[in-house]
Each structure stands twice: as structure tokens, then as C-alpha cells.
C-alpha positions as CSV (number, residue, x, y, z in Angstrom):
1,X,114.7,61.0,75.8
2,X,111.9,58.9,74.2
3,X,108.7,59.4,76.8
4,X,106.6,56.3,77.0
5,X,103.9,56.6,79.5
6,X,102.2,59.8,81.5
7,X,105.4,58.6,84.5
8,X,107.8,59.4,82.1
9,X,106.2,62.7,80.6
10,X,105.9,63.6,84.7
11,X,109.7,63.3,85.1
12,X,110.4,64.5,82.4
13,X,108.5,68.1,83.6
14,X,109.5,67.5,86.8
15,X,113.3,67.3,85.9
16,X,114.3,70.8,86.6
17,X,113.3,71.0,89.9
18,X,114.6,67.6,90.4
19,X,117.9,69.1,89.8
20,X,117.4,72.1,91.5
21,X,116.7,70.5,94.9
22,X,119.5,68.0,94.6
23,X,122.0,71.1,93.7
24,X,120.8,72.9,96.4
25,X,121.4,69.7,99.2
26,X,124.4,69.5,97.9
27,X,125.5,72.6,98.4
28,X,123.9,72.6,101.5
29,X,125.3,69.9,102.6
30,X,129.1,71.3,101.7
31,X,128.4,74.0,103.4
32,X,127.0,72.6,106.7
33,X,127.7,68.5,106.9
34,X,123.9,68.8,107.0
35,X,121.2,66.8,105.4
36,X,118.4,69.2,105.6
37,X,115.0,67.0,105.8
38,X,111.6,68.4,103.8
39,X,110.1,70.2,104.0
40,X,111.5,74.0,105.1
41,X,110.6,75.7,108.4
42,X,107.7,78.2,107.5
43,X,108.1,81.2,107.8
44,X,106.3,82.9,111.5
45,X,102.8,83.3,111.7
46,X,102.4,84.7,115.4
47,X,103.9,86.3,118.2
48,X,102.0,85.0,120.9
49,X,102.0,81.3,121.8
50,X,100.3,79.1,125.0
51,X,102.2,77.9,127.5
52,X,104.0,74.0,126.7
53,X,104.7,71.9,129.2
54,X,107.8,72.3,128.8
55,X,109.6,75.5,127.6
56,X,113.8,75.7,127.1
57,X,115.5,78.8,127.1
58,X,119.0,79.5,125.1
59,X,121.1,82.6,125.7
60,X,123.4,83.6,122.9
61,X,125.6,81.5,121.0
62,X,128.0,83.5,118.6
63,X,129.2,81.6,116.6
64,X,130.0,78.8,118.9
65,X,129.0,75.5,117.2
66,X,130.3,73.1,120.2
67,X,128.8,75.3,122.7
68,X,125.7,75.5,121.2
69,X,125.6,71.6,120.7
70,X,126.6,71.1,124.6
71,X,123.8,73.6,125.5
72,X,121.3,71.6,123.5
73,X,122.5,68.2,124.8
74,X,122.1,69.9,128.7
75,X,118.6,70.2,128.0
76,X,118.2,67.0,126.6
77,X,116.8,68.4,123.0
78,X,119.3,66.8,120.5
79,X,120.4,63.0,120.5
80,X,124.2,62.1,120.0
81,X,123.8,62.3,116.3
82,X,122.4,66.1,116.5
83,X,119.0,65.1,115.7
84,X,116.0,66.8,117.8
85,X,115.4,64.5,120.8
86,X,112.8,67.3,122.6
87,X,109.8,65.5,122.2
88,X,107.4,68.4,122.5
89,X,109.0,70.8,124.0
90,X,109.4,74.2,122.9
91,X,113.3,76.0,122.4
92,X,113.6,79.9,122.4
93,X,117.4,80.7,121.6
94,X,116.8,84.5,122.0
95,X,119.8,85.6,119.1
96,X,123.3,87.0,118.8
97,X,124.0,83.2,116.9
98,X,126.4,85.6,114.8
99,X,129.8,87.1,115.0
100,X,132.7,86.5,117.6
101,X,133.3,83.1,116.1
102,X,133.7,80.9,113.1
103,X,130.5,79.0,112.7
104,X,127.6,81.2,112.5
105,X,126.6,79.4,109.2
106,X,126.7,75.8,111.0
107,X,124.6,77.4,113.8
108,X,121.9,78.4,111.2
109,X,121.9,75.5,109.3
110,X,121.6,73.5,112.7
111,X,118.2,75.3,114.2
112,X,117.1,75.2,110.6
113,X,117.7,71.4,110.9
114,X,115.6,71.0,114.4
115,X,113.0,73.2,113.8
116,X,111.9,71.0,110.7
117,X,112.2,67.7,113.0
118,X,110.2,69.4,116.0
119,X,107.7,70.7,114.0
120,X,107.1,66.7,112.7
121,X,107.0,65.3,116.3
122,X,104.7,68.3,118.3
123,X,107.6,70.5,119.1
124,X,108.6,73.9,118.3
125,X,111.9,76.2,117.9
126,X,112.0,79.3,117.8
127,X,114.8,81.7,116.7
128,X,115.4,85.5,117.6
129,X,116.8,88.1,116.4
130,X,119.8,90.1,118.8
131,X,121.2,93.2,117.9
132,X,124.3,91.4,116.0
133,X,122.1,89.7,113.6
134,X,120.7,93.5,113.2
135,X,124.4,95.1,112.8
136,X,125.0,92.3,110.1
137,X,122.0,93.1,108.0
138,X,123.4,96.6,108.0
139,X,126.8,95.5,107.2
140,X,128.3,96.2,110.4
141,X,131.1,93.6,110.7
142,X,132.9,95.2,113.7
143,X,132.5,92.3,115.8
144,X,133.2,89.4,113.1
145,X,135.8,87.5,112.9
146,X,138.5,86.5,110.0
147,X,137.0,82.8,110.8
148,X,133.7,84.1,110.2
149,X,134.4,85.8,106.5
150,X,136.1,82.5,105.7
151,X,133.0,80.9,106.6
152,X,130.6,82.7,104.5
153,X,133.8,82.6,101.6
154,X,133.0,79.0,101.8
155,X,129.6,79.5,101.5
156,X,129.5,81.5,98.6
157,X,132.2,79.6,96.4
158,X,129.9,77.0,96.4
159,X,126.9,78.8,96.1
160,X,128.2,80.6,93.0
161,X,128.9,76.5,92.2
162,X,126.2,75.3,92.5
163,X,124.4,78.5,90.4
164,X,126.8,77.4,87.6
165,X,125.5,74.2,87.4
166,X,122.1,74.8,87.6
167,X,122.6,77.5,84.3
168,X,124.1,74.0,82.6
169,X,120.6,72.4,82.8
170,X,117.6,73.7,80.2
171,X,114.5,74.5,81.4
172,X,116.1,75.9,85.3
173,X,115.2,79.5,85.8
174,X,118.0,81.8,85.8
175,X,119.2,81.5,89.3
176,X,120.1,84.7,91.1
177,X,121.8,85.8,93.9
178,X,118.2,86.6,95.1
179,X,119.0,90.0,95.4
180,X,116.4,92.1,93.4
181,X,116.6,89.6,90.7
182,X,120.1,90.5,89.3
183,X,122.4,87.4,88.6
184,X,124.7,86.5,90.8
185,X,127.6,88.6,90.9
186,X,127.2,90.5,94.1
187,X,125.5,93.3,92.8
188,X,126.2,96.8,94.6
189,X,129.2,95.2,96.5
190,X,132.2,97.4,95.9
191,X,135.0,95.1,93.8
192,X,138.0,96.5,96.2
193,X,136.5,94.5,99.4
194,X,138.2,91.0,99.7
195,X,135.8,88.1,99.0
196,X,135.3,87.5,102.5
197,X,133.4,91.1,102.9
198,X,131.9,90.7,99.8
199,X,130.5,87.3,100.9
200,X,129.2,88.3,104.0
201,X,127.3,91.5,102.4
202,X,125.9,89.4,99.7
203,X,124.6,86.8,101.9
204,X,123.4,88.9,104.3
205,X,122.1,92.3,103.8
206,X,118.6,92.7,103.8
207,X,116.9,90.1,100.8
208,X,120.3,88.8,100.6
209,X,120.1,84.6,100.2
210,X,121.0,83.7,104.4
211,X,119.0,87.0,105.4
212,X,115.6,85.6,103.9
213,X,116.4,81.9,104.3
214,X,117.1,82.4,107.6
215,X,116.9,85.6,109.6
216,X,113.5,86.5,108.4
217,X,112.2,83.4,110.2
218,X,113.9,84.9,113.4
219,X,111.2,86.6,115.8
220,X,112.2,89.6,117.6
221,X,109.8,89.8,120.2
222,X,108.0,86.3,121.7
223,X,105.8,85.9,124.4
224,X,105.1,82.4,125.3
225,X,103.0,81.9,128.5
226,X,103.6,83.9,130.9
227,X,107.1,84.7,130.2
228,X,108.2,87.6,127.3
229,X,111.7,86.8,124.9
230,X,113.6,89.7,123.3
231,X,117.5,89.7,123.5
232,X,117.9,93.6,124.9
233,X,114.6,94.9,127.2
234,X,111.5,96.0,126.3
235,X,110.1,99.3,127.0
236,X,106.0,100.6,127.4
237,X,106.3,102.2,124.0
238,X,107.6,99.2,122.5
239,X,104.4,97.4,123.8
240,X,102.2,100.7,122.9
241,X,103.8,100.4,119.3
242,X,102.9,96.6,119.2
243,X,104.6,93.3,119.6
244,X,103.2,91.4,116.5
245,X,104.3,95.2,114.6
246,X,107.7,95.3,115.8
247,X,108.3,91.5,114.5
248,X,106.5,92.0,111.0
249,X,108.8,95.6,110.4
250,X,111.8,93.6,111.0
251,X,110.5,90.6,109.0
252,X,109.8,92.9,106.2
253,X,112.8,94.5,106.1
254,X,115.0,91.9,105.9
255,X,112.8,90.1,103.2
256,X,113.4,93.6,101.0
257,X,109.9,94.3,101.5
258,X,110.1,97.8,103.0
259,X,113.3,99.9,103.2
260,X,113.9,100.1,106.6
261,X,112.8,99.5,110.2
262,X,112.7,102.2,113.1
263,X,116.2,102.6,114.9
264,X,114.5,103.0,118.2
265,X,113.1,99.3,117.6
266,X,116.8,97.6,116.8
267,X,119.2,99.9,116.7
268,X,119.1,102.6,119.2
269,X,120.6,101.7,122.5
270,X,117.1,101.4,123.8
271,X,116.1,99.1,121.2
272,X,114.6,96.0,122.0
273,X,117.7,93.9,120.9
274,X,120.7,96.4,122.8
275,X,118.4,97.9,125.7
276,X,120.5,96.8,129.1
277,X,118.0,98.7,131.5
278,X,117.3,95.2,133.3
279,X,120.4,93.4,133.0
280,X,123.3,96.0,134.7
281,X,126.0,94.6,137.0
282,X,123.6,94.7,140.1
283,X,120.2,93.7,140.3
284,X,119.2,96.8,142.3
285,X,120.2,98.9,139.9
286,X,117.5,97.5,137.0
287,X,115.1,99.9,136.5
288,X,112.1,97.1,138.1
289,X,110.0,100.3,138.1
290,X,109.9,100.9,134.4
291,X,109.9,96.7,133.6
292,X,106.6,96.1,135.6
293,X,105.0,98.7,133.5
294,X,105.7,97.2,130.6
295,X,105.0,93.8,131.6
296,X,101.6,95.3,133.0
297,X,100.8,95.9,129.3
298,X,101.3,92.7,128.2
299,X,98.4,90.2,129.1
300,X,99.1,87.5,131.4
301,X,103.0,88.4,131.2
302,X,104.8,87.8,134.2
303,X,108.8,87.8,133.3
304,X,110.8,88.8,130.7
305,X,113.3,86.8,129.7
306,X,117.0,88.2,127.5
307,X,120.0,87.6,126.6
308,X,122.3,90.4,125.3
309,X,124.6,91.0,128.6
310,X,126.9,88.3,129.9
311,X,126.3,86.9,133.0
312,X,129.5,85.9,134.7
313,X,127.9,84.6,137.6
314,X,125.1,82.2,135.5
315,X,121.9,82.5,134.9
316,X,120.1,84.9,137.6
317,X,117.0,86.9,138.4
318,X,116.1,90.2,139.5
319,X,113.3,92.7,140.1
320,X,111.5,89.8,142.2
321,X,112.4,87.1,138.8
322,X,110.7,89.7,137.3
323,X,113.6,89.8,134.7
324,X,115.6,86.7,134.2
325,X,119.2,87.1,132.1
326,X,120.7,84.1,130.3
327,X,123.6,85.2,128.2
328,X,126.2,83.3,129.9
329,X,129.1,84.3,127.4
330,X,129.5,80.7,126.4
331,X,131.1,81.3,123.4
332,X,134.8,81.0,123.2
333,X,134.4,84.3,121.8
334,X,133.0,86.0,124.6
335,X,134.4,84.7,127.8
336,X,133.8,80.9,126.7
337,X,131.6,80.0,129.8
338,X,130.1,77.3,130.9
339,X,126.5,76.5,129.1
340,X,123.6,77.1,130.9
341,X,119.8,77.0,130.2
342,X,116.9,77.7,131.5
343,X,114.0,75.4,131.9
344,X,110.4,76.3,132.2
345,X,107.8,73.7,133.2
346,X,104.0,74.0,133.8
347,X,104.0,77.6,132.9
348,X,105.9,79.1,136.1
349,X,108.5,76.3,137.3
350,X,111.7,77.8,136.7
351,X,115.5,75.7,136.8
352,X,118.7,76.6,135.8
353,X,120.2,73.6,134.2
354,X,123.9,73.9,134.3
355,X,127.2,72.6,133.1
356,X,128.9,73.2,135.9
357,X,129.1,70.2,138.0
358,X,132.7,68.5,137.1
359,X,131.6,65.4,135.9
360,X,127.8,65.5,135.1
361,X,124.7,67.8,135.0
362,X,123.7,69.5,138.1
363,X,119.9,70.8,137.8
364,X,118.9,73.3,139.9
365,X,115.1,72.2,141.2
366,X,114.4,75.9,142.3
367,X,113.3,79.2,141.6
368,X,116.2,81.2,140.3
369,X,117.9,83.3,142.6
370,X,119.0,86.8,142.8
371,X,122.1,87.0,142.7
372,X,123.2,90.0,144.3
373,X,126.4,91.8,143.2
374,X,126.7,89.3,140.6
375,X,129.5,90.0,138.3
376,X,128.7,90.4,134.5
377,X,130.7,90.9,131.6
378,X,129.2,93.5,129.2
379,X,130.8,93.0,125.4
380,X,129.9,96.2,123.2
381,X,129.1,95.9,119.8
């Protein structure tokens, strides 16, 4: 290459990244059938947000790529061509976008995709943790499906691909697997597991390329407003331990950063991801004692909002819409209902927007009900 002018010299510097980034869109693209636009979602800075006029709630999606889509499009935040269409409003799917179906990867690349457009426009989305993105960073695949190792099979054949070519051009860093630095080969993965497994541990475990791409941008406790997010409950001692803690432990840990996080944050069955204390079978029964204690040591909280524990009946409230449940099994995985969301405006004017109607949208312009005796469907992990 003969360099002629300053230009030239510039591409000529510039010409390993140059490659780089248009290895990695195509990849990307391969993988999803997604042109991610520039620049990348940053990474989360805070914990506590104000009130937007207008705030959309998402219960879990797993692995559900049409449902999620059809959720989106109820609420008015995507165009026909998947495109963000929310103006500035602010989404809060509240996790459990993994396992029980075949396009977990799709539904990463697509908030990944909207969260770059809102940003652009005055709008926000925001991603959460559940306990099923927890169980796959410990390599708990109990719940995943043979769809969703071919998935990430996919994912990492081209990955490895796209590695390969990069290696082919001088001056490109040595690419890893981004796993402690060791080229890609899936280091620590035992040989015996089928490349499906493998994958999956790769791409996931804690530092693993999806896990920091993606899941360390998840949040795993939000309060926005007036209204608190987590995907299980939250507990006094969770607050007492502190919000903005409890998200930077998890963050941490899955960037590789520290070894481990606390069981009794994400694991335990009173973990903030699996706790079911305000989501049981009858609203009664939620423990509205223990939940306005919690929310009493939260300033200016006045719900909290999960997902986590399927909802047969929709969307509902209880403890006085003290606690609000929107996992409404939509995936075809779970019980493949009917997508509904939740709609916040002005801080404290709560809808259901619902699916349900035969052959358009039916919005509910009122405070959610209780729905007492409502039947729920409770899928252990």
C-alpha cells in the first residue's frame, strides 16, 4: 500500500479496527438478522431513576421472540420493522428472557437493538436480571431447551468464524474468547459435553462473551418513581444491605470482577430474583405485612412491581396494588399466554394493556384490580 497523504496514513492505522467492527456486524448480524446501530448501550450507572411520563412494564419472555415482539407492538414501542417507536418512554422487562425456548439470543440482540435507538431519541430500556439468567451464569441448564443449545451452537460457530478471520489480518490483537484472556477454545469446558453445552458455558458463565455483552448491563433491582422492579420480592434486609450494592455485586460478578455474589441475594429461594412471598395463588395469602416494610424503606416507593410467577388470570394486584405481578407465562414455553403489559403514566396511573380482545387491543383505563382467587401457574426452576 503506497500512503500518499495524512487520509491515507489514517486508514491505514485505522484498518484493524476497521476490520474488526465489520467482522463483528457480520457475525452479529448471522447470528441475530440484526444490524446493530453505534454506538453500544453503556453499561448502568444508577439504580434510581425519576418518574417518565410514560413508564411500560414487561413480564418475562423466555425465550419467546414472537411474543416478545407482540408484547412490544401492544405497547406501541417498536414499529413494524422492529425499530423503537417509544418516543420517550421508558421499558422495564424485569428478566427470565432465557431458557424454555429457542431464541434467547434474538431476544438479547433485540433489547440491545432498542436500547441504542431509545437512548438517541430521549427514551430509555432497561433490562433485568431473573433468577434464570442467574441459574445460567452458574451453568444450570435444567430449564433450557435442545432449541436453545442449538441456538447458542449457532452462535459460537460463527463466533469462532469470525475469530479466525480476524487472526488472518496483521496488526488485530489476538482475539479471545474473553474469558481471562485465553484463546478461544473454551477453556475449562470439559471436551465430553456436546458443543451445544459447551457453547452455552462459554458464552455464558460469568466473563464469558454474552454474560459481559449483555447480562452485565441487566439491573437487578430498579426503582423508577414510585414503583420498585425486581423479578422475585424484595425483603427489608435486601433494602438494609442496599439497592445500588445488590446491582453492582451482581454486575461484578458476572463481569469476572469478583468471585461470587451472596446466594441470599440471587440464589436462595428468598432472593430477590426467586422470592414468591407477594405473588402466591391468592392475594390474601401475600405476606402485605412484610412488603410494606420494605417498601417503607425505600423513599417515595409505593409498589413493587415482578415477574417470576405466572399469572394465569393476567396482570393483577394485591396488598392494596401494593404489589403488582406481570409474568403472564406468555411464552410458548411456559403456558404460551396471551401478552400483557403494564402501563404507567404520570407516576401513579396504572393500565393493563392486553392482547386479549379477539380482534384488536383492549386497554384497560383503570387501576388494576385484585383479582381474588386468581389462578396462577407457578414453573420451578
Amino acid at each position: 500500500m503506497y500512503i500518499t497523504n495524512m487520509d491515507d496514513m489514517t486508514i491505514c492505522t485505522n484498518l484493524p479496527n476497521i476490520v474488526s467492527s465489520f467482522i463483528d456486524t457480520f457475525v452479529d448480524f448471522t447470528v441475530s438478522s440484526i444490524f446493530l446501530p453505534d454506538p453500544p448501550s453503556p453499561p448502568f450507572t444508577q439504580t434510581t431513576y425519576l418518574a417518565p411520563a410514560r413508564l411500560v412494564a414487561v413480564g418475562d419472555l423466555h425465550g419467546d421472540l414472537d411474543k416478545a415482539k407482540q408484547a412490544l407492538n401492544l405497547a406501541g414501542l417498536i414499529d413494524a420493522n422492529d425499530n423503537w417507536s417509544g418516543g420517550s418512554s421508558t421499558l422495564v422487562q424485569v428478566g427470565d428472557g432465557l431458557d424454555r425456548g429457542g431464541e434467547e439470543l434474538k431476544i438479547l440482540y433485540l433489547f440491545e437493538k432498542l436500547k441504542r435507538q431509545a437512548v438517541k431519541i430521549g427514551g430509555n430500556v432497561i433490562t433485568m436480571n431473573g433468577n434464570h439468567e442467574i441459574m445460567n451464569l452458574d451453568g444450570n441448564f435444567y430449564c433450557t431447551l435442545p432449541s436453545g443449545l442449538d441456538e447458542f451452537q449457532h452462535w459460537a460457530d460463527w463466533f469462532c468464524i469470525g475469530n479466525n478471520m480476524k487472526r488472518l489480518c496483521k496488526g488485530l490483537e489476538n482475539p479471545t474468547d474473553l474469558y481471562k484472556g485465553i484463546p478461544l477454545s473454551f477453556p475449562g469446558v470439559k471436551q465430553e459435553y456436546v458443543n451445544g453445552f459447551r457453547a452455552r458455558i462459554a458464552a455464558l458463565r460469568p466473563r464469558g462473551p454474552i454474560a459481559t455483552r449483555f447480562l452485565s448491563k441487566n439491573l437487578t433491582v430498579l426503582v423508577v418513581g414510585e414503583s420498585v422492579f425486581v423479578h422475585g420480592g424484595i425483603l427489608p434486609h435486601h433494602v438494609a444491605y442496599g439497592l445500588e450494592q445488590i446491582n453492582n455485586n451482581v454486575r461484578d460478578w458476572i463481569m469476572g470482577l469478583k468471585d461470587n455474589v451472596s446466594a441470599d441475594l440471587v440464589r436462595s429461594r428468598g432472593s430477590v430474583v426467586s422470592l414468591r412471598k407477594y405473588s402466591t395463588k391468592v392475594p390474601e395469602d401475600c405476606d402485605c405485612s412484610m412488603l410494606e416494610h420494605a417498601l417503607a424503606t425505600i423513599p417515595g416507593a409505593r409498589r413493587l412491581i415482578m415477574g417470576h410467577t405466572i399469572q394465569k388470570g393476567g396482570i393483577n394486584g394485591a396488598c392494596d396494588n401494593r404489589a403488582i405481578r406481570i409474568d403472564v407465562g406468555m411464552s410458548k414455553g411456559c403456558i404460551n399466554g396471551l401478552p400483557e403489559v403494564l402501563e404507567i403514566t404520570e407516576n401513579s396511573n396504572l393500565r393493563i394493556l392486553t392482547s386479549k380482545a379477539a380482534d384488536q387491543l383492549k386497554r384497560h383505563d383503570f387501576v388494576i384490580p385484585e383479582k381474588h382467587g386468581t389462578q396462577e401457574v407457578q414453573v420451578e426452576a
